[in-house]
C-alpha positions in Angstrom: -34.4 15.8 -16.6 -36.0 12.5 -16.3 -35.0 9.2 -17.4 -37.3 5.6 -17.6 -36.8 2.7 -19.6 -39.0 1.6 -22.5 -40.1 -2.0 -24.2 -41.7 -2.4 -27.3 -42.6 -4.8 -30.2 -41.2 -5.3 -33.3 -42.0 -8.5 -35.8 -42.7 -10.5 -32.5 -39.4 -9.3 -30.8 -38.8 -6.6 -27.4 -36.6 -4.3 -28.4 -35.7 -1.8 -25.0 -34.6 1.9 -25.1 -34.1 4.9 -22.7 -36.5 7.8 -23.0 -34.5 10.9 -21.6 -37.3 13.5 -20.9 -36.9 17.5 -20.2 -39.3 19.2 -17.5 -41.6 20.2 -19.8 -41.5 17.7 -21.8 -45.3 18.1 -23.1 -44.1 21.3 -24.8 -41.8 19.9 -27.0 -42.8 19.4 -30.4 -39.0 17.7 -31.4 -37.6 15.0 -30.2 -34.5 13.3 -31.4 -33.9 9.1 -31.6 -30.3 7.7 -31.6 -30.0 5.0 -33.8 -27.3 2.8 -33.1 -24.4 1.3 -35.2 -22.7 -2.4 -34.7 -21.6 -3.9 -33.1 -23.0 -1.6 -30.4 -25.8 -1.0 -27.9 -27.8 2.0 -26.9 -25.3 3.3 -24.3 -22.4 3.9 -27.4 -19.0 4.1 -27.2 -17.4 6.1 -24.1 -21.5 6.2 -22.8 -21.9 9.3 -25.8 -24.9 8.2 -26.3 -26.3 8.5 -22.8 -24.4 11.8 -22.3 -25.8 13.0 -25.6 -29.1 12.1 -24.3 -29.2 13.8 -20.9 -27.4 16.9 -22.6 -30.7 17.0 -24.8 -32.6 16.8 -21.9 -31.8 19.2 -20.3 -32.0 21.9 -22.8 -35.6 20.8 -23.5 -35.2 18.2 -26.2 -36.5 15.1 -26.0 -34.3 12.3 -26.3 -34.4 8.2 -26.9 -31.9 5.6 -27.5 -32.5 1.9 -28.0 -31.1 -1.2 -29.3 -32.2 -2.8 -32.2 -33.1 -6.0 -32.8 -30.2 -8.7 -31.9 -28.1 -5.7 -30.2 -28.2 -5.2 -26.6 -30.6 -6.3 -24.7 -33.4 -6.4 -27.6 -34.3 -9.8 -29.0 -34.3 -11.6 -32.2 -31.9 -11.9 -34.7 -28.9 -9.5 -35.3 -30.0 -7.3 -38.2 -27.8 -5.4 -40.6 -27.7 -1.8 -40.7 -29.5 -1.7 -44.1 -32.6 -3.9 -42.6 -33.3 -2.2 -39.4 -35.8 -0.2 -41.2 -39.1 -1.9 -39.1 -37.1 -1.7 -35.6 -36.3 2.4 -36.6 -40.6 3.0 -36.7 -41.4 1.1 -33.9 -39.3 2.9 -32.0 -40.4 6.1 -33.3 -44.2 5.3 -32.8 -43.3 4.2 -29.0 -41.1 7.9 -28.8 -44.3 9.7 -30.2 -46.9 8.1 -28.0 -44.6 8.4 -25.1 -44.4 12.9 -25.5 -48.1 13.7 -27.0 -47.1 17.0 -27.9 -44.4 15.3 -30.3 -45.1 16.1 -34.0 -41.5 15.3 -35.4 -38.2 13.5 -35.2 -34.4 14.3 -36.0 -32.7 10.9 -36.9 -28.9 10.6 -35.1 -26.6 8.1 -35.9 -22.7 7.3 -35.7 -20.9 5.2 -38.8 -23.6 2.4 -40.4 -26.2 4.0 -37.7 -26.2 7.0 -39.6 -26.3 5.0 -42.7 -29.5 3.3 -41.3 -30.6 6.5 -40.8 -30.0 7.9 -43.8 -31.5 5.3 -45.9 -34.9 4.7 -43.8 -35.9 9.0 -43.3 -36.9 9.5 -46.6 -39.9 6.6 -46.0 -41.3 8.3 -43.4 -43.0 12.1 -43.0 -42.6 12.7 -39.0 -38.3 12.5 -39.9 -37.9 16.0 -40.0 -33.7 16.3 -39.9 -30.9 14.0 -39.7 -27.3 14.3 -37.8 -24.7 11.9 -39.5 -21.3 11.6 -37.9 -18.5 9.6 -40.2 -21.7 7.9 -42.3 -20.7 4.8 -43.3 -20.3 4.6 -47.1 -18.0 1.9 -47.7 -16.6 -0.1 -51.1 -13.7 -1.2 -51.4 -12.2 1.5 -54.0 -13.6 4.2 -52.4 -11.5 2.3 -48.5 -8.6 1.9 -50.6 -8.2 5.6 -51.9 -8.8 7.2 -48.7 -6.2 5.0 -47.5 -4.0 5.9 -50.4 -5.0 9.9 -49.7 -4.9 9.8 -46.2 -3.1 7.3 -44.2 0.1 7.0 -46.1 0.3 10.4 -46.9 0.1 10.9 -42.8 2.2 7.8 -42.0 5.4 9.2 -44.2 5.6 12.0 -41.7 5.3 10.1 -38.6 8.7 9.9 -36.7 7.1 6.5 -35.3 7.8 4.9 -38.7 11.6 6.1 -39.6 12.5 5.0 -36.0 11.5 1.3 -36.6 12.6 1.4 -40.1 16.6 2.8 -38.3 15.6 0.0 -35.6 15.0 -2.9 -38.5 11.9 -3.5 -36.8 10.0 -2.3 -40.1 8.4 -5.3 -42.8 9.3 -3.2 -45.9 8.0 -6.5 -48.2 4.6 -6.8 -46.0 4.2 -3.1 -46.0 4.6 -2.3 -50.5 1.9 -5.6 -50.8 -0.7 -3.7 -48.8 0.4 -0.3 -50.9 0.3 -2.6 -54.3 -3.2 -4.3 -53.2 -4.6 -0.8 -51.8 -3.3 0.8 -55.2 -5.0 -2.2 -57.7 -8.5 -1.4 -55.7 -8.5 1.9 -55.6 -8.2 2.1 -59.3 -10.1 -0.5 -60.7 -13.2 -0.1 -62.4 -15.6 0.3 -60.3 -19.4 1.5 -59.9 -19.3 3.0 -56.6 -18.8 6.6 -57.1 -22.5 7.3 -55.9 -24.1 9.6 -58.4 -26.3 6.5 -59.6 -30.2 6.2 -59.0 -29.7 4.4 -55.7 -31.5 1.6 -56.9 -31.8 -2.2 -55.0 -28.6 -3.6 -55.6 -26.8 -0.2 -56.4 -23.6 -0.2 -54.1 -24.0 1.7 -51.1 -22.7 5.2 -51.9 -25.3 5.2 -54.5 -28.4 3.9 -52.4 -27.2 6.6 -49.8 -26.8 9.8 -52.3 -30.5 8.4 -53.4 -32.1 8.4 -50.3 -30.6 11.3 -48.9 -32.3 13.4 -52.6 -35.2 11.6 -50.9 -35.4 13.1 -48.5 -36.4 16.5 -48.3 -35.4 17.4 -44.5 -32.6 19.4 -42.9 -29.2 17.6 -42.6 -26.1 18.3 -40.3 -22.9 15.8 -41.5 -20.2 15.9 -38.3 -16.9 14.5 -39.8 -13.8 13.4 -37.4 -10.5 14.2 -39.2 -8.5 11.5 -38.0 -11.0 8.6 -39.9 -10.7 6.8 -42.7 -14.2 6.1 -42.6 -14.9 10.3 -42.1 -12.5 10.6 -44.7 -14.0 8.2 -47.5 -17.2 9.8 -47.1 -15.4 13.7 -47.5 -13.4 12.3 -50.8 -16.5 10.8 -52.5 -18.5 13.9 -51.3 -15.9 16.5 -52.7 -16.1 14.8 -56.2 -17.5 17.1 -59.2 -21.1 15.8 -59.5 -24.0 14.7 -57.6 -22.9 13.7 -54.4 -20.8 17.8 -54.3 -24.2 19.5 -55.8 -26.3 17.4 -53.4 -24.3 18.5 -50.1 -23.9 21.8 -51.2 -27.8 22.3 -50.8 -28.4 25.0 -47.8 -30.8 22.4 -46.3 -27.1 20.8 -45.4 -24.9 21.6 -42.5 -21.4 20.3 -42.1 -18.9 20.6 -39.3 -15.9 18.9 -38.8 -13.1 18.1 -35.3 -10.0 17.6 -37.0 -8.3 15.7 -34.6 -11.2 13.8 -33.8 -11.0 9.6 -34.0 -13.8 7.6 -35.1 -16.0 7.1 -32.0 -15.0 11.1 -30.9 -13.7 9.3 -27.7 -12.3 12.1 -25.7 -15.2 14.2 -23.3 -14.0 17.4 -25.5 -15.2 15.8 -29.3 -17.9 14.1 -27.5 -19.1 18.0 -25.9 -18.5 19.5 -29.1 -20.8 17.0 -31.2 -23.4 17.6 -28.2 -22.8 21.5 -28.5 -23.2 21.1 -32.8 -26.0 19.2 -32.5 -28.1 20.9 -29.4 -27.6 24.6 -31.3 -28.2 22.8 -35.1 -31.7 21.9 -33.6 -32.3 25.5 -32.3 -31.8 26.7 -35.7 -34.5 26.1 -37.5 
């Protein structure tokens, strides 16, 4: 395995990236790009990225992380994850021309990277699969039920809480306002239950389930259990309707660590996502 570092143009800005290369790297006809989510930078949280990247390596798959524009070391102004769509083809023309023997790439992303993802594949032909872990799909009803669902549910059995509520250390007033506020969103009328056209302007759930219908490619969703943002996306996904009929394709793989926090920060999540995503690739 070989690594150099790459620098390439993008509306008048360098953006720079790591190309992680197998041995025989010419015979590769897949390649996968790691798209980044912010605020972060190409090396991701607990270096998974890089160890991602070298894992790929070294079973033959080529492998390239960058930083997008206003992230890292890249220049120009920090982008959002829904405008990043330019920054995601340069860097896949720069990944093709760099391993002729190319013809395809698997989008991966983590939270509002996988998002980015998500939303640009279906624009261009040489995105053959995407890997989504804890895709970002946030309102503020859909935040406030998983939190509802989820957190207190969890917190009601943790012996951390009754031991400051005996200690008197507990804010019982501050703590029934956030359950009251959480309640009010989660049950207001809303248009974010993503089974709309996922037109301009649609909220985000909906622009996602659109561009994921989009796109015609294989998918593999990696979920951490112990996530609100994992958990947001499972609740709106295990909904009667589109978004349960759309998953439920077999052109959709989905695995989940159940202890697992958001950035999968222990070596053990982070060698299980590699593990998931090396053998998904080898699949098909």
């Amino acid at each position: 395995m070989t690594e150099r570092a790459l620098a390439f143009a993008c509306r008048g800005a360098w953006l720079y990236g790591i190309l992680s290369l197998p041995q025989a790297a010419t015979a590769a006809r897949r390649g996968v790009l790691i798209v980044v989510g912010g605020p972060q930078y190409r090396a991701g949280s607990h270096r998974q990225f890089t160890l991602l990247a070298r894992d790929l390596a070294a079973a033959g798959i080529p492998a390239m992380r960058f930083d997008y524009r206003g992230m890292g070391d890249s220049e120009g102004d920090l982008q959002t994850f829904d405008n990043v769509d330019e920054d995601l083809r340069a860097a896949i023309d720069r990944f093709m021309s760099e391993v002729p023997g190319m013809t395809e790439v698997v989008l991966w992303g983590l939270c509002d990277g996988a998002s980015a993802a998500a939303l640009y594949a279906p624009q261009d032909a040489r995105v053959a699969g995407l890997v989504l872990l804890n895709p970002w799909v946030r309102t503020e009803e859909g935040a406030a039920r998983a939190t509802i669902k989820h957190y207190y549910k969890d917190r009601l059995f943790d012996p951390r809480l009754w031991n400051k509520i005996k200690k008197g250390e507990f804010d019982v007033k501050a703590s029934v306002s956030s359950l009251w506020d959480n309640v009010g969103k989660a049950f207001s009328p809303n248009r974010g239950a993503g089974d709309g056209d996922g037109g301009e302007g649609a909220p985000l759930p909906e622009r996602m389930h659109g561009a994921l219908t989009g796109f015609h490619g294989r998918v593999l969703v990696v979920l951490s259990g112990a996530d609100l943002t994992a958990q947001e996306f499972a609740d709106l996904s295990s909904r009667p309707g589109a978004w349960q009929k759309l998953l439920g394709a077999p052109r959709f793989t989905r695995q989940q660590i159940d202890k697992a926090d958001h950035t999968f920060s222990r070596r053990p999540w982070q060698d299980q996502v590699s593990n998931w995503t090396r053998d998904w690739l080898r699949s098909w």
